[in-house]
MARDOZA-846815 format. One record per residue (C-alpha): residue in one letter; residue number from 1; x, y, z. Coordinates in nm, 3 decimals, padded with zeros to 5 digits. Example, Ala and Ser with C-alpha at 12.3 -4.5 7.8 and 13.67 -1.06 7.14 Angstrom:
MARDOZA-846815
[a, 1, [01.230, -00.450, 00.780]]
[s, 2, [01.367, -00.106, 00.714]]
end
This chain:
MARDOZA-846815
[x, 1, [00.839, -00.327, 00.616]]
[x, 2, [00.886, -00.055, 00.912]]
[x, 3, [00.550, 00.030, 01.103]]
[x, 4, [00.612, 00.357, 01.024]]
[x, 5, [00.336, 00.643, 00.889]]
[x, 6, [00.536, 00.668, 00.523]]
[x, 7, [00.534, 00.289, 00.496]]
[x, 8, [00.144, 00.322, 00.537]]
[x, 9, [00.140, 00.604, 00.291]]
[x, 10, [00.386, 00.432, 00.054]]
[x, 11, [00.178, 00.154, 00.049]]
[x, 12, [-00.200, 00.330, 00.022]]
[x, 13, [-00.026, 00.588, -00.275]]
[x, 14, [00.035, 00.267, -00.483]]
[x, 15, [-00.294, 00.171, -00.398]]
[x, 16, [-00.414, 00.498, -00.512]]
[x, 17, [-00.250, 00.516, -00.838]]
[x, 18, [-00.321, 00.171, -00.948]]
[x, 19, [-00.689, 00.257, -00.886]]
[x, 20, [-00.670, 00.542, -01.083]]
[x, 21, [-00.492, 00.372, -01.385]]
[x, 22, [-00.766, 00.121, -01.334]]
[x, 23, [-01.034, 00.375, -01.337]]
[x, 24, [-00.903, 00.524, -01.621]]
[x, 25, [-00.926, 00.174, -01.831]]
[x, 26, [-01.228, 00.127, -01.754]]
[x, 27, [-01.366, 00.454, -01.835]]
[x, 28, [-01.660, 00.583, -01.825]]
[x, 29, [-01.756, 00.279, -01.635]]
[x, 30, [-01.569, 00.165, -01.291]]
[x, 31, [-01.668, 00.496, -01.102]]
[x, 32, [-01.840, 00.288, -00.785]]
[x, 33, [-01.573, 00.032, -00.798]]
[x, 34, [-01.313, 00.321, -00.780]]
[x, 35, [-01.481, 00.507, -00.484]]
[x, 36, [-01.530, 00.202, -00.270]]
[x, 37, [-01.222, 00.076, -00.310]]
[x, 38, [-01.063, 00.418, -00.262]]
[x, 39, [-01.245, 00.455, 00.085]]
[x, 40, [-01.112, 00.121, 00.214]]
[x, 41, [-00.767, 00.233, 00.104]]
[x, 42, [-00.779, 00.579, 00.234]]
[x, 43, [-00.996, 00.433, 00.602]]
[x, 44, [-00.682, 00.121, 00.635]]
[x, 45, [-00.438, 00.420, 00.562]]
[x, 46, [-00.592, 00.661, 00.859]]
[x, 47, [-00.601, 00.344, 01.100]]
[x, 48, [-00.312, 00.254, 01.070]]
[x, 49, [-00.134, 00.615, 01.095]]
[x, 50, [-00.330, 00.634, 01.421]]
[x, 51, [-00.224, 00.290, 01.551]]
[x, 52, [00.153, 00.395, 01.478]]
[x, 53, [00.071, 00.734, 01.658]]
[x, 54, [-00.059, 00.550, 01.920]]
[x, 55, [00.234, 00.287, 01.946]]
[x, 56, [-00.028, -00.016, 01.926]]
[x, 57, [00.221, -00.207, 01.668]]
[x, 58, [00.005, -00.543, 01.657]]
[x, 59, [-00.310, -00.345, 01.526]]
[x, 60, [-00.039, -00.102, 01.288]]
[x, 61, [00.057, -00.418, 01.172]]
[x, 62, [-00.264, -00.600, 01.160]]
[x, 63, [-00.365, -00.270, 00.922]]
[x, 64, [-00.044, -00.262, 00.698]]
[x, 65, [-00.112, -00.627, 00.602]]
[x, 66, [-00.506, -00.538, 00.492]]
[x, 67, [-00.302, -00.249, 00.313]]
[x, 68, [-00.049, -00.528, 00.183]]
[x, 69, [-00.360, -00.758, 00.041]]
[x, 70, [-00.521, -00.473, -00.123]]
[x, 71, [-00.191, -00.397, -00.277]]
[x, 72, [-00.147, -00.773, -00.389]]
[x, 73, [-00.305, -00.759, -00.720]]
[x, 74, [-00.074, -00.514, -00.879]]
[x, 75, [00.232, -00.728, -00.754]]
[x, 76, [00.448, -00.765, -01.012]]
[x, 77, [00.407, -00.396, -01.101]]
[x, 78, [00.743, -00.243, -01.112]]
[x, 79, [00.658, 00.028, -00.837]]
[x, 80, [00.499, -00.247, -00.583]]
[x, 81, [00.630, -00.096, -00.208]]
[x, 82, [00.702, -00.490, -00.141]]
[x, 83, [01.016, -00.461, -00.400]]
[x, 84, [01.172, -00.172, -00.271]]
[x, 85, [01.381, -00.107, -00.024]]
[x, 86, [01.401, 00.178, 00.256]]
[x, 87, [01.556, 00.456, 00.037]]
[x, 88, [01.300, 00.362, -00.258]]
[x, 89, [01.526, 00.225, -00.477]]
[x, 90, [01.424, -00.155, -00.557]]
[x, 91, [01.544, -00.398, -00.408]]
[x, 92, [01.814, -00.682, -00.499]]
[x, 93, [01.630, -01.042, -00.424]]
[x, 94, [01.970, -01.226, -00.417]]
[x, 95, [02.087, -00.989, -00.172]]
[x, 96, [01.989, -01.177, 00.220]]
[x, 97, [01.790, -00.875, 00.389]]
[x, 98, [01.759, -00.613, 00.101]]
[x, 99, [01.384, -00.669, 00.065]]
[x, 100, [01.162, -00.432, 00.335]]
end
């Protein structure tokens, strides 16, 4: 994946919406859950923006892989950012390099 700021918002927005379809299972239960896990999400997301704005790649990256574990449970969800490729559209796993 680029260190880039829309590969950290690619990759919190899944975050976001899995939480919310998550939230929404579990309703009217799960609101703590929801917010805390939210928080991280949306703190890893603003850190690592900043560490791309700053050009510190090693903490950018450091920051996209916390957003890449969070991420982990939903990953065989169609959507996961680890299956698609740069333009959005998924990517081909027999294809050498077409994974980002």
């Amino acid at each position: 994946m680029l260190l880039d700021q829309q590969t950290g918002v690619r990759v919190y927005q899944f975050i976001v919406d899995r939480l919310e379809e998550r939230r929404r299972e579990q309703y009217p239960n799960g609101r703590e859950e929801y917010e805390a896990d939210w928080t991280a999400a949306h703190n890893l997301e603003k850190d690592f923006a900043t560490a791309v704005h700053a050009a510190d790649l090693v903490t950018a990256e450091q920051l996209l892989q916390e957003l890449n574990r969070m991420a982990a449970p939903w990953r065989d969800h169609p959507h996961h950012p680890a299956g698609h490729a740069l333009d959005g559209h998924q990517a081909d796993a027999t294809v050498p390099d077409s994974r980002s």
